[in-house]
C-alpha atoms as a printed R data frame, in Angstrom:
    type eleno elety resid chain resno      x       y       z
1   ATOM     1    CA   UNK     A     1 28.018 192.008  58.927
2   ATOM     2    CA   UNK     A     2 29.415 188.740  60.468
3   ATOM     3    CA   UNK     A     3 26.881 186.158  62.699
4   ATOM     4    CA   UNK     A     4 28.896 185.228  65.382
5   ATOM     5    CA   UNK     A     5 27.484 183.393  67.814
6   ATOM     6    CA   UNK     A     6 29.096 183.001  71.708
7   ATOM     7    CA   UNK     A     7 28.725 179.251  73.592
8   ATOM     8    CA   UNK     A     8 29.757 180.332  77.064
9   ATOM     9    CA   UNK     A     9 27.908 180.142  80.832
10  ATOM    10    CA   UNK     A    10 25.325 182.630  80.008
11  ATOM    11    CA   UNK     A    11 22.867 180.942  81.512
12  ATOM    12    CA   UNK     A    12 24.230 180.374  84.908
13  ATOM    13    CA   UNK     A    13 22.980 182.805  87.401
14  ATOM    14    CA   UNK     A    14 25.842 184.609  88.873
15  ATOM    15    CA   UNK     A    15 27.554 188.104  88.060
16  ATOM    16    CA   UNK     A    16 30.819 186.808  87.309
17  ATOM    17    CA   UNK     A    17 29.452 184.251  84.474
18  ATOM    18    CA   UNK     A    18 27.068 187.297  83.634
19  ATOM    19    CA   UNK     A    19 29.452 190.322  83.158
20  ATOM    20    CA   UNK     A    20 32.141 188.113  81.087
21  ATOM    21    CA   UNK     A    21 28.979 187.073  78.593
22  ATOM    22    CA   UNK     A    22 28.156 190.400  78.250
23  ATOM    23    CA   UNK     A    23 31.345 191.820  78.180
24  ATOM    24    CA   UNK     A    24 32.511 189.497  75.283
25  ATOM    25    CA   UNK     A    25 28.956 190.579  73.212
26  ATOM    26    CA   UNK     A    26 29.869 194.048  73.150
27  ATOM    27    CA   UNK     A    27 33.131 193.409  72.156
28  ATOM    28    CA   UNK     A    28 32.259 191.401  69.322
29  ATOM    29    CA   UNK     A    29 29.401 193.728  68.462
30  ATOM    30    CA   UNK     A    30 31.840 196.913  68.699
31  ATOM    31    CA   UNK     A    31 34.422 195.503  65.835
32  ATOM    32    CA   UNK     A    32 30.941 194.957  63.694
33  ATOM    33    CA   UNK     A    33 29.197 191.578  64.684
34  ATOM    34    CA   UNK     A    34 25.454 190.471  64.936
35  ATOM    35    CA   UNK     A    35 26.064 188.643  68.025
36  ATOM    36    CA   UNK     A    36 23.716 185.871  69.472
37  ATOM    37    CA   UNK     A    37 24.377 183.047  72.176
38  ATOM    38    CA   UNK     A    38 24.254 179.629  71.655
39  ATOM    39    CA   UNK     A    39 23.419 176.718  74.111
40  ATOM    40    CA   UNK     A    40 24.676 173.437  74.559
41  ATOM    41    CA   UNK     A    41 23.252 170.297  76.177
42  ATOM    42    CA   UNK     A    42 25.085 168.904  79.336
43  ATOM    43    CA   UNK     A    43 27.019 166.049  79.296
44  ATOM    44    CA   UNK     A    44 26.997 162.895  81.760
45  ATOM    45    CA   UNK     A    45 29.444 163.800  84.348
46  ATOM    46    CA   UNK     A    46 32.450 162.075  84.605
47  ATOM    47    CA   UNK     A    47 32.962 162.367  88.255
48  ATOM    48    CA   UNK     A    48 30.389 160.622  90.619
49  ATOM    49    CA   UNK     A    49 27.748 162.806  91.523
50  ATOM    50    CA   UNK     A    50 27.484 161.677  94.751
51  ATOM    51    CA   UNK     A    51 23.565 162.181  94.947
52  ATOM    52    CA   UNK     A    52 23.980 165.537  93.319
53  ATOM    53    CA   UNK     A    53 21.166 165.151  90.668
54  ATOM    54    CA   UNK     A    54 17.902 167.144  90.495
55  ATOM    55    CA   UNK     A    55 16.157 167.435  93.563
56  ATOM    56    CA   UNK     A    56 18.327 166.282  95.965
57  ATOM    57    CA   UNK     A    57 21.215 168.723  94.650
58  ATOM    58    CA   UNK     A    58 18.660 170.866  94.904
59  ATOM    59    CA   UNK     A    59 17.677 170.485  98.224
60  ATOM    60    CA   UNK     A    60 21.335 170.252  99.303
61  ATOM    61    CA   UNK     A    61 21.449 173.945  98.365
62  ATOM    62    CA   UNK     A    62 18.721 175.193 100.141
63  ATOM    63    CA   UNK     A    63 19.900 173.424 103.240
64  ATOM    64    CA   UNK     A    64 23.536 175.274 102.724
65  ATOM    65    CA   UNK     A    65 21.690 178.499 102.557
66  ATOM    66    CA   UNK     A    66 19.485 177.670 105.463
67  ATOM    67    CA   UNK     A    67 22.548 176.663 107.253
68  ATOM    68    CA   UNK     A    68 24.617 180.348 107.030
69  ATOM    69    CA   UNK     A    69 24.353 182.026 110.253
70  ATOM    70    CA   UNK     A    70 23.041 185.181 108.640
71  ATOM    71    CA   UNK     A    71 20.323 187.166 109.412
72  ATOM    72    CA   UNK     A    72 16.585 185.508 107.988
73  ATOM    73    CA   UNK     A    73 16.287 188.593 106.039
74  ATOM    74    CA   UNK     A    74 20.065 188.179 103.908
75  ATOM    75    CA   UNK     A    75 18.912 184.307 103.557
76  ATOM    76    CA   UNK     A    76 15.537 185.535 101.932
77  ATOM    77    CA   UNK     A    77 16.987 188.048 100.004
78  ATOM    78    CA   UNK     A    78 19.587 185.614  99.005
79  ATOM    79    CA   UNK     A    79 16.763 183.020  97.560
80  ATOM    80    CA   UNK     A    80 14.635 185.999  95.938
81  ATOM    81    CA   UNK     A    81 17.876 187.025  94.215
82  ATOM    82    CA   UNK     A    82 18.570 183.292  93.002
83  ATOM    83    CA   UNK     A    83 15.081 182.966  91.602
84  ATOM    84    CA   UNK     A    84 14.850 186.269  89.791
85  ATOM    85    CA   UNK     A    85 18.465 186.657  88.457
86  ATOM    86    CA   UNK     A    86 17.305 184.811  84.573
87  ATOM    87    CA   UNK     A    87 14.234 186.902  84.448
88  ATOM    88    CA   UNK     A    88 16.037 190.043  85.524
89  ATOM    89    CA   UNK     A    89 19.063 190.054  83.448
90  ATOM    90    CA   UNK     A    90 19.271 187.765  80.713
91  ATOM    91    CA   UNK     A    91 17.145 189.941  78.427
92  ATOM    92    CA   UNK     A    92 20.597 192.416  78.344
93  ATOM    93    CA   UNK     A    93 21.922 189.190  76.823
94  ATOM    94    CA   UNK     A    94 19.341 188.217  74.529
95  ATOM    95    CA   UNK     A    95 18.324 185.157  75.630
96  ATOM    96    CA   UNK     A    96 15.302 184.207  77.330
97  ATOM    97    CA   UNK     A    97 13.454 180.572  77.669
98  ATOM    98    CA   UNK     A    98 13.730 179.543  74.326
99  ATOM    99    CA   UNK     A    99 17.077 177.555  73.975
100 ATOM   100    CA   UNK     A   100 19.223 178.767  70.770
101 ATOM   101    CA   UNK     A   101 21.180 175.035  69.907
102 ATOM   102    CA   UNK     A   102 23.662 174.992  67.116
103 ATOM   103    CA   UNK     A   103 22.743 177.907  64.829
104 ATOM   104    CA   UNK     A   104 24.403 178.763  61.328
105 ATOM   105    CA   UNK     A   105 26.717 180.942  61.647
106 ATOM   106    CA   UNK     A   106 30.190 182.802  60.319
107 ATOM   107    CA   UNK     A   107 32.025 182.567  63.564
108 ATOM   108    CA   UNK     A   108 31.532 180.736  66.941
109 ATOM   109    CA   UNK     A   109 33.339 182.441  70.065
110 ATOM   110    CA   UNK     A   110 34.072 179.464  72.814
111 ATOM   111    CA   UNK     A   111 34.408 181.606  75.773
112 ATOM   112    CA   UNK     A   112 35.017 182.861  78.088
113 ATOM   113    CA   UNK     A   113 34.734 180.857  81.291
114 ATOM   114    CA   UNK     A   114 35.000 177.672  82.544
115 ATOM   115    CA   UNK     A   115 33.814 176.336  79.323
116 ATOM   116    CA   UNK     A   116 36.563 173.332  78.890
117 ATOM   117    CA   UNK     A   117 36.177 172.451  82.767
118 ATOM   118    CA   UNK     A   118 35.223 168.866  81.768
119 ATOM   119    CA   UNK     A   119 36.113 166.753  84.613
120 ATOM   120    CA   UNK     A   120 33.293 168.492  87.151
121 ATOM   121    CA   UNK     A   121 30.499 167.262  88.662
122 ATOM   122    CA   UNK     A   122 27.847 170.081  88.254
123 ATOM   123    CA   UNK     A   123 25.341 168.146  86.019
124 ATOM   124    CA   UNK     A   124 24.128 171.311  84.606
125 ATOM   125    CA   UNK     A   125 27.802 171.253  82.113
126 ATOM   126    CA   UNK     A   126 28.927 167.532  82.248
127 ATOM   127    CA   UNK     A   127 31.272 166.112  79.894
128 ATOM   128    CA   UNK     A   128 29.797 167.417  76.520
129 ATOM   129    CA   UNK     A   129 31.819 167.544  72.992
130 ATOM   130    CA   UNK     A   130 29.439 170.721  72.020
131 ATOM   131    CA   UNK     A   131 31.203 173.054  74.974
132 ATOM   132    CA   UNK     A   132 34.253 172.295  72.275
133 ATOM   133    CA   UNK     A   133 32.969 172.858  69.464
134 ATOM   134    CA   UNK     A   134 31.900 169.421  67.809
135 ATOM   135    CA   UNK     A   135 28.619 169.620  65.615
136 ATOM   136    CA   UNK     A   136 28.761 173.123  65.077
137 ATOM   137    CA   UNK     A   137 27.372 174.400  61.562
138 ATOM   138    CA   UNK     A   138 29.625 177.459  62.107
139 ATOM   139    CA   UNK     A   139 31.677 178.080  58.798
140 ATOM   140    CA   UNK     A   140 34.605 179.144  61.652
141 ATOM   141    CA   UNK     A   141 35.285 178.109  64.991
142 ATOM   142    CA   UNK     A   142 37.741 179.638  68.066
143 ATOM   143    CA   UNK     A   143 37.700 180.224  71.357
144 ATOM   144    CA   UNK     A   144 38.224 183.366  73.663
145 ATOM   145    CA   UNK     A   145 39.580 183.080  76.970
146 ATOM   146    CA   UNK     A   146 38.380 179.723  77.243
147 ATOM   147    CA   UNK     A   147 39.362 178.116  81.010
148 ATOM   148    CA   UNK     A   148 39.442 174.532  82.001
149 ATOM   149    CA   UNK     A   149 39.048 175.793  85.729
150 ATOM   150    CA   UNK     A   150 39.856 173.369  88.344
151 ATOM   151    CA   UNK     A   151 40.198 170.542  85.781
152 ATOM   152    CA   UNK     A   152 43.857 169.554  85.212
153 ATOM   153    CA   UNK     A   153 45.952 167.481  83.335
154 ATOM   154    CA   UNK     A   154 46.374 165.246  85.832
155 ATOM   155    CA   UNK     A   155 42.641 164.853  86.171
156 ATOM   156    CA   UNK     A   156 42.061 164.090  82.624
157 ATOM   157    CA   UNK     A   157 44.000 160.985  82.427
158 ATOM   158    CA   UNK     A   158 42.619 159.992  85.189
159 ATOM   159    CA   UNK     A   159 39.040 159.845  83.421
160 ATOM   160    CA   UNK     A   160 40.358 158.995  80.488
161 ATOM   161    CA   UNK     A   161 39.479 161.889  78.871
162 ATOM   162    CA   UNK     A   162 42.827 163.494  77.740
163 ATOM   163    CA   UNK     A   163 42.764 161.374  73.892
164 ATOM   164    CA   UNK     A   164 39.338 162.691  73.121
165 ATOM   165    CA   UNK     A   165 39.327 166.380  74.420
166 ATOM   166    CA   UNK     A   166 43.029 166.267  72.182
167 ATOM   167    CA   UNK     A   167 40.343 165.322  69.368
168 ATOM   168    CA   UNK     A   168 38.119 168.142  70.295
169 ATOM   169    CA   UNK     A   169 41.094 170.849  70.806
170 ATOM   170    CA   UNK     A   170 42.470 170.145  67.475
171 ATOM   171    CA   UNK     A   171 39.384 170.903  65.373
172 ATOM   172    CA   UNK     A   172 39.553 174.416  66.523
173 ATOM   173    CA   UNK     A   173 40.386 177.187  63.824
174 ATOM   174    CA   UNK     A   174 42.459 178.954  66.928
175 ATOM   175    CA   UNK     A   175 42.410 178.900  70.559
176 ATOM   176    CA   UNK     A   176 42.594 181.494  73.203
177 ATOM   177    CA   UNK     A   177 42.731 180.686  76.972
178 ATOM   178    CA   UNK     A   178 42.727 182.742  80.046
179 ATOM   179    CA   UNK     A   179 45.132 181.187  82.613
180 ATOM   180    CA   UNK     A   180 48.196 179.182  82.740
181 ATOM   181    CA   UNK     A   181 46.922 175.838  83.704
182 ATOM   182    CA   UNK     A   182 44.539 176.137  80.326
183 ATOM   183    CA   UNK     A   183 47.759 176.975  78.486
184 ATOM   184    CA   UNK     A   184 49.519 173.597  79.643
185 ATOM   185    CA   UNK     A   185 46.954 171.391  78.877
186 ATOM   186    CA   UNK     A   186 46.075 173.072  75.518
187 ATOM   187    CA   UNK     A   187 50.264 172.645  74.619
188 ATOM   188    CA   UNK     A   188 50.200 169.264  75.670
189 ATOM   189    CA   UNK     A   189 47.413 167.564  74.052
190 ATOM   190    CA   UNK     A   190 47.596 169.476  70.651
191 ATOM   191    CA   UNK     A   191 51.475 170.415  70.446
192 ATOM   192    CA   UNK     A   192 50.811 174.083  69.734
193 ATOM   193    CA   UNK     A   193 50.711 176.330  72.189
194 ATOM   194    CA   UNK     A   194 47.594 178.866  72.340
195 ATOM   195    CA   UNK     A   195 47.046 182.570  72.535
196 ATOM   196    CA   UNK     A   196 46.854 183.938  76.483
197 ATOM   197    CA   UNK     A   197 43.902 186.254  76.886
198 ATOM   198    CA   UNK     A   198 42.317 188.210  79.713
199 ATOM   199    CA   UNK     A   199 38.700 187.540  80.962
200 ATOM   200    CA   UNK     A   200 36.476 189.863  78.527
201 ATOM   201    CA   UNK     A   201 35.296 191.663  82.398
202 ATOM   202    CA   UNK     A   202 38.776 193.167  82.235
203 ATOM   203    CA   UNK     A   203 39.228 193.722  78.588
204 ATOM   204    CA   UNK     A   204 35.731 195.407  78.027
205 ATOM   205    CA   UNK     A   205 35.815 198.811  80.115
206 ATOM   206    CA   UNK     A   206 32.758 198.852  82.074
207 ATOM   207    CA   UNK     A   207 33.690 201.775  83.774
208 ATOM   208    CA   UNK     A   208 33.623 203.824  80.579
209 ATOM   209    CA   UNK     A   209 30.991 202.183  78.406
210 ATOM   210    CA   UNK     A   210 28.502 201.276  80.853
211 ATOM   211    CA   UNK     A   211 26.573 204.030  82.300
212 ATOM   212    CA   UNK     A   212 24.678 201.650  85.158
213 ATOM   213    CA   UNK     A   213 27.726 201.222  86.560
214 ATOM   214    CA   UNK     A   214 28.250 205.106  88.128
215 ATOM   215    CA   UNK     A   215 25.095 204.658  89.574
216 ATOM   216    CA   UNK     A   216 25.713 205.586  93.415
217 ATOM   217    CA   UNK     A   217 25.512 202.899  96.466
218 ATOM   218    CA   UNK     A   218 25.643 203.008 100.125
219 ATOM   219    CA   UNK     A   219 27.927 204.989 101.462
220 ATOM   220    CA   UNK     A   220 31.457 204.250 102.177
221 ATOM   221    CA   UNK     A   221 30.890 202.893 105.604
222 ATOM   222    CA   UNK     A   222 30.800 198.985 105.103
223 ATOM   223    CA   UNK     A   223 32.824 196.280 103.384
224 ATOM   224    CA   UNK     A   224 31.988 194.053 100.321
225 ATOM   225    CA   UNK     A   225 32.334 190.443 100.896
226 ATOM   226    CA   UNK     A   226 31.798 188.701  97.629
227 ATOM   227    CA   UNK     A   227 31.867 184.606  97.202
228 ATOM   228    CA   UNK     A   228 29.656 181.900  96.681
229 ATOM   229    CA   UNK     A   229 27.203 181.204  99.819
230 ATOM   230    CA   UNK     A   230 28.734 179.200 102.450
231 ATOM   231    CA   UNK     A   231 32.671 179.270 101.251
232 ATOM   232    CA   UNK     A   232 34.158 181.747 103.728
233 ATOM   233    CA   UNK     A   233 34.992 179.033 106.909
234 ATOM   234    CA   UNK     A   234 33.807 180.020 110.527
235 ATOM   235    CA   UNK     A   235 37.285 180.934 111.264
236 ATOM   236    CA   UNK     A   236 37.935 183.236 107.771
237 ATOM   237    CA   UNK     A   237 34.261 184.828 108.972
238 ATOM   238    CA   UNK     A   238 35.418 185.829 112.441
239 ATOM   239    CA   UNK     A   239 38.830 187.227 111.042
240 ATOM   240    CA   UNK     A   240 36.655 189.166 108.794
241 ATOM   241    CA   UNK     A   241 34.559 190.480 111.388
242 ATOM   242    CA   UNK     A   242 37.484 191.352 113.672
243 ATOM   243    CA   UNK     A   243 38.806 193.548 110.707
244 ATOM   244    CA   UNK     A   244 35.456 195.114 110.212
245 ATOM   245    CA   UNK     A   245 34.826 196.016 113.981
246 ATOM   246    CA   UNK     A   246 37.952 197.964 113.845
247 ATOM   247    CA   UNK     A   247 37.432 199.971 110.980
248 ATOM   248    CA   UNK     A   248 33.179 200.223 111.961
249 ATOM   249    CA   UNK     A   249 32.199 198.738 108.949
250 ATOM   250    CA   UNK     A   250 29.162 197.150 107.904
251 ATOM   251    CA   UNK     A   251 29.537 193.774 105.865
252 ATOM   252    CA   UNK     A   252 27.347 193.743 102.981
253 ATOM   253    CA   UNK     A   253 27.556 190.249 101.178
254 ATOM   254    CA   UNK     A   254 27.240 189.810  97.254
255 ATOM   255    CA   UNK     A   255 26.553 187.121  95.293
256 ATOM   256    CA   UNK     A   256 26.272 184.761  98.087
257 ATOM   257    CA   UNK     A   257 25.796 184.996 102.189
258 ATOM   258    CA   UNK     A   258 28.540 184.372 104.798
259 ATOM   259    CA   UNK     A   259 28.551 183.401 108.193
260 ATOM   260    CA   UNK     A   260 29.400 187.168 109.073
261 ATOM   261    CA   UNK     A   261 26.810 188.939 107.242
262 ATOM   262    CA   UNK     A   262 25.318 192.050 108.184
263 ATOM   263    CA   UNK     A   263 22.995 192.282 104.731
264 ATOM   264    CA   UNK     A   264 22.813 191.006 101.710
265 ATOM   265    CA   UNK     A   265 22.700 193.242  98.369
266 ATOM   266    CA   UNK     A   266 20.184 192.029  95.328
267 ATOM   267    CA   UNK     A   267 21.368 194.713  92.687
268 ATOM   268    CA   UNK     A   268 21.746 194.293  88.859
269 ATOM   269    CA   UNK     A   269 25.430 193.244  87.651
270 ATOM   270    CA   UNK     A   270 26.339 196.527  86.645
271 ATOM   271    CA   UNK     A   271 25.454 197.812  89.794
272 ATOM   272    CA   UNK     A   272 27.783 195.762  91.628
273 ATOM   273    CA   UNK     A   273 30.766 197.764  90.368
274 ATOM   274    CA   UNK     A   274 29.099 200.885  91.962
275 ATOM   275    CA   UNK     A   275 28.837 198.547  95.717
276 ATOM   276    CA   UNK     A   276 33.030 197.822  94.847
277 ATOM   277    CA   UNK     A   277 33.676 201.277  94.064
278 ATOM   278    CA   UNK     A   278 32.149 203.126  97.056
279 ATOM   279    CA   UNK     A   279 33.243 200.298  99.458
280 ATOM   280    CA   UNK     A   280 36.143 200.740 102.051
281 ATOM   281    CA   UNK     A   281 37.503 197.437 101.122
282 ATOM   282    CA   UNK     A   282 36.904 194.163  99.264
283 ATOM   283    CA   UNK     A   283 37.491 190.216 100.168
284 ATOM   284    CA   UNK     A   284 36.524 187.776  98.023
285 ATOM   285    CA   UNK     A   285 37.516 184.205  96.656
286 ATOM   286    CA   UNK     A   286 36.275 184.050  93.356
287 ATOM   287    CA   UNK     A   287 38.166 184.833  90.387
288 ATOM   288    CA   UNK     A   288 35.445 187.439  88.959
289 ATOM   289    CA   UNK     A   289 34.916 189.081  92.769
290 ATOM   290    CA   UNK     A   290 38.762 189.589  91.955
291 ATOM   291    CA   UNK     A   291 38.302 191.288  88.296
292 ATOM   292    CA   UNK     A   292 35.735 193.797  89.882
293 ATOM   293    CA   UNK     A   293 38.129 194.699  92.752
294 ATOM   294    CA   UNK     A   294 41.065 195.736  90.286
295 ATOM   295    CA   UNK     A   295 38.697 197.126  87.831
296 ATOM   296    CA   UNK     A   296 37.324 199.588  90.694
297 ATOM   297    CA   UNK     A   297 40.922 199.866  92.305
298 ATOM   298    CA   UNK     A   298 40.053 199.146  95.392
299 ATOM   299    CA   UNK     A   299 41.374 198.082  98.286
300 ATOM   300    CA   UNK     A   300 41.154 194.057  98.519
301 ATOM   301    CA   UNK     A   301 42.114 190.560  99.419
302 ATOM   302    CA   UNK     A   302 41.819 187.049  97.821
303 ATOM   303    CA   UNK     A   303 41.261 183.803  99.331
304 ATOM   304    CA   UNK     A   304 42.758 181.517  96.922
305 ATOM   305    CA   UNK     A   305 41.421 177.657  97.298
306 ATOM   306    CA   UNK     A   306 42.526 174.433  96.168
307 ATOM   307    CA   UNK     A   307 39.942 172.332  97.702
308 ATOM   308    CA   UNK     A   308 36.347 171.643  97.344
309 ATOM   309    CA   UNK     A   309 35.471 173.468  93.982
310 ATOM   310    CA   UNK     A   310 38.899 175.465  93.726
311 ATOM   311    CA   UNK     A   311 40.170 178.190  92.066
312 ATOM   312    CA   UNK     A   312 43.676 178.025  92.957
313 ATOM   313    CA   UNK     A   313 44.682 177.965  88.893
314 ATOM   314    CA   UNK     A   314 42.662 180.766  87.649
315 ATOM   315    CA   UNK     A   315 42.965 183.070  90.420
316 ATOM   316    CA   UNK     A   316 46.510 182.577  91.339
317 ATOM   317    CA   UNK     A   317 47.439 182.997  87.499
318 ATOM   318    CA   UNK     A   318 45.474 186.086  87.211
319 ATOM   319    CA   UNK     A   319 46.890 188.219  89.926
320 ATOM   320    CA   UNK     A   320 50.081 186.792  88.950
321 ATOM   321    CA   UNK     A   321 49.960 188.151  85.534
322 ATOM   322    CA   UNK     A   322 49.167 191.716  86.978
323 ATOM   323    CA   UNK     A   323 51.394 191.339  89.737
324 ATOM   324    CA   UNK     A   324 49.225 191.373  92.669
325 ATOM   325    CA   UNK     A   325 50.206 188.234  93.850
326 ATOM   326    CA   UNK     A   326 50.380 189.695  97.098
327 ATOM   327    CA   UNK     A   327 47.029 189.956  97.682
328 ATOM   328    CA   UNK     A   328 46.670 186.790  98.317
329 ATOM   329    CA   UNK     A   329 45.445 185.267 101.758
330 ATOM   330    CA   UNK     A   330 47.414 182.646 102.435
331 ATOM   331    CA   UNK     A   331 47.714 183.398 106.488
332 ATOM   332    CA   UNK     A   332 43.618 184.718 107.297
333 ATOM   333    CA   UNK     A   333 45.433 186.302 110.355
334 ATOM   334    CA   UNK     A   334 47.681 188.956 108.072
335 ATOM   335    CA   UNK     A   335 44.011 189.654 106.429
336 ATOM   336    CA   UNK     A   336 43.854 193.331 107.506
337 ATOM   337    CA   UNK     A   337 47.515 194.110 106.646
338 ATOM   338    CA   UNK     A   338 46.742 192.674 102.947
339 ATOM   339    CA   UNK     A   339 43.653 194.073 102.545
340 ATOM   340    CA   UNK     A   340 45.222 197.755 103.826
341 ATOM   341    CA   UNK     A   341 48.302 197.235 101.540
342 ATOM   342    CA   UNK     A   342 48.667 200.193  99.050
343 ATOM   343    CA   UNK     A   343 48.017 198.488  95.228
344 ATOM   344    CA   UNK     A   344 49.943 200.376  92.258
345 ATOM   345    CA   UNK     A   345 47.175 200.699  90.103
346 ATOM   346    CA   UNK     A   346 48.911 202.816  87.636
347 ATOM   347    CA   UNK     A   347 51.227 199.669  86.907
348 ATOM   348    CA   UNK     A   348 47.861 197.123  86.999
349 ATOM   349    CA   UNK     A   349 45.655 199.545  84.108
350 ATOM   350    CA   UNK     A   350 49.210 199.677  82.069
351 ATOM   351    CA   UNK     A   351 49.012 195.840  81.881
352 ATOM   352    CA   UNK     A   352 45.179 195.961  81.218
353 ATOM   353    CA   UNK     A   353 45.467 198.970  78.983
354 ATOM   354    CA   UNK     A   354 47.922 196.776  76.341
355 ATOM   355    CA   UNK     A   355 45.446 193.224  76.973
356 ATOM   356    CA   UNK     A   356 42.544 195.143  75.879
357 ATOM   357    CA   UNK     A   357 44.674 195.716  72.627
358 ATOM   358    CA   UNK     A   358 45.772 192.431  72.403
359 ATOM   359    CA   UNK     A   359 42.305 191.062  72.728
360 ATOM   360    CA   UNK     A   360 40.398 193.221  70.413
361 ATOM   361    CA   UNK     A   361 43.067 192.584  67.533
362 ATOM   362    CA   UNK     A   362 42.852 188.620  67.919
363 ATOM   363    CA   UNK     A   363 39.167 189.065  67.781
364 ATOM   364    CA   UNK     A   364 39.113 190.879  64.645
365 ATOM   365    CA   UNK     A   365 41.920 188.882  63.150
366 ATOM   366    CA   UNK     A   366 40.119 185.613  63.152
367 ATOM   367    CA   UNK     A   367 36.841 187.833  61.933
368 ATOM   368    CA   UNK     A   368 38.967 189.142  58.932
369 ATOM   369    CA   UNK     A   369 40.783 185.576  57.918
370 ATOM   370    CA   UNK     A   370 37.680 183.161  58.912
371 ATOM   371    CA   UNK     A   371 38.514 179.716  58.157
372 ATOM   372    CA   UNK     A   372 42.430 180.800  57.816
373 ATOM   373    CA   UNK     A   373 44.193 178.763  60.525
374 ATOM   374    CA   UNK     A   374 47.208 180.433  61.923
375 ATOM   375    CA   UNK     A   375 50.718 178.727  63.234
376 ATOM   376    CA   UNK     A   376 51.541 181.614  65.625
């Protein structure tokens, strides 16, 4: 049996980063893998912090939170769900306090996520050399999926960054990215172009494999809005809340609170497919939020951003590759018309349906020819 160990953003406590850990375990556990995760240490930050650091980032949070014009019940449900998510969940991962830094191993899986998102200033990633690989006493090393998020080419030469992470890229065994941006920069700086993978939320089938997730929510009567506390504008709130008034919907926020909440949900990650499934609708503007909505088929619209933290090259490239491009909001006042737009699902799970295979077969290629590096 193979020890493969996964360095992804299993620590960091949201669904999305949750369900694509998980997802990429079982995977690697069903073609025969002991599977651990490993953890890295963060990196100084390359991009002024701004007074982001410890406390006061912090305290900037609660404030945002505070801030929401939500009911004091969502906001305290919102902060009990923040402080409980590690203790809750992470034990499906197998992690708990104790930090698991550069184990031996046969294989190390880079992946998925934002793990090559570099040029960020969350000081809980940084600019580290282990999120790519350097140091590790694996006897093979490859990534799955792997994203550089909102960091661009562009943004690496502008750090200086671009000769060393070319360093960092070419030490890799293989590499496998998850959007087109990732692709580009990948080409560029090593001269080979890499695999193009989907997130493992969409190549592992949740709906099939994992029994929590047919557990039954509320009934059909409300709509999920799903995004980080706080993104969703005044303006994209009040569109929202237009659209629910006239279908007499309830607005149940996950994984953050919104201006326009009527309650936040605390459920387990797998239960948040059953809140997608049995809702009327979905709008979101995070690239897992997006995952969830096609993997439940439901109805649903995307905010794509580009500034702030964006997530205009992940989530753009995504729905573009399962051609759902228009369910993108570009207008918020042609939100209902996208969000009642009939989706061709049948199409969207024959895409999915050939990814899976895609996926699982690199995975178990680079298990079967370990150290082997391949031209293709």
């Amino acid at each position: 049996m193979k020890k493969a160990g996964i360095l992804s953003m299993q620590r960091i406590y949201n669904y999305g980063s949750f369900l694509q850990a998980y997802g990429l375990k079982k995977m690697l556990e069903e073609l025969g893998c002991d599977v651990e995760f490993v953890d890295y240490h963060p990196g100084k930050c390359l991009v002024d912090l701004k007074q982001k650091n410890g406390l006061l980032r912090k305290l900037s949070k609660s404030m945002e939170v505070l801030m929401i014009q939500a009911p004091l019940k969502a906001k305290l449900n919102f902060i009990k769900y923040k402080k409980n998510f590690g203790v809750k969940y992470h034990s499906y991962l197998g992690i708990g306090s104790q930090y698991n830094y550069n184990p031996e191993l046969d294989i190390l899986v880079i992946g998925s996520d934002e793990v090559f998102n570099c040029v960020q200033d969350n000081p809980n990633v940084g600019y580290t050399a282990e999120l790519f690989g350097v140091g590790s006493q694996a006897e093979t090393v490859i990534s799955y999926a792997a994203s550089f998020g909102n960091t661009t080419m562009e943004r690496l030469k502008q750090y200086g960054a671009e000769k060393e992470v070319a360093g960092w890229l070419n030490s890799f065994n293989t590499i496998s990215v998850r959007d087109n941006n990732s692709y580009e920069i990948v080409k560029e700086l090593t001269g080979k172009a890499p695999e193009l993978h989907l997130d493992p939320v969409l190549m592992y089938d949740y709906m099939k494999k994992c029994p929590a997730v047919s557990k039954q929510a509320d009934d059909s009567d409300y709509l999920v809005l799903y995004g980080y506390t706080g993104r969703f504008s005044k303006e994209e709130c009040r569109k929202i809340r237009e659209y629910a008034i006239e279908k007499k919907l309830k607005i149940l926020c996950i994984g953050g609170i919104q201006h326009c909440c009527d309650k936040f949900v605390d459920c387990s990650p797998f239960e948040v497919f059953s809140y997608f499934k049995n809702a009327y609708a979905v709008i979101t503007d995070t690239f897992h939020g997006t995952i969830i909505s096609i993997i439940t088929q439901q109805r649903f619209a995307t905010f794509v951003r580009s500034s702030g933290y964006g997530n205009a090259e992940k989530v753009s490239d995504l729905l573009k590759r399962l051609n759902l491009e228009e369910q993108i909001v570009f207008n918020v006042e042609e939100l209902g018309k996208i969000v009642e737009k009939k989706i061709d699902y049948l199409s969207v799970n024959y895409i999915i349906e050939n990814e899976r295979k895609r996926a699982y077969q690199y995975l178990n290629n680079m298990l079967e020819k370990g150290k082997e590096i391949t031209d293709e």
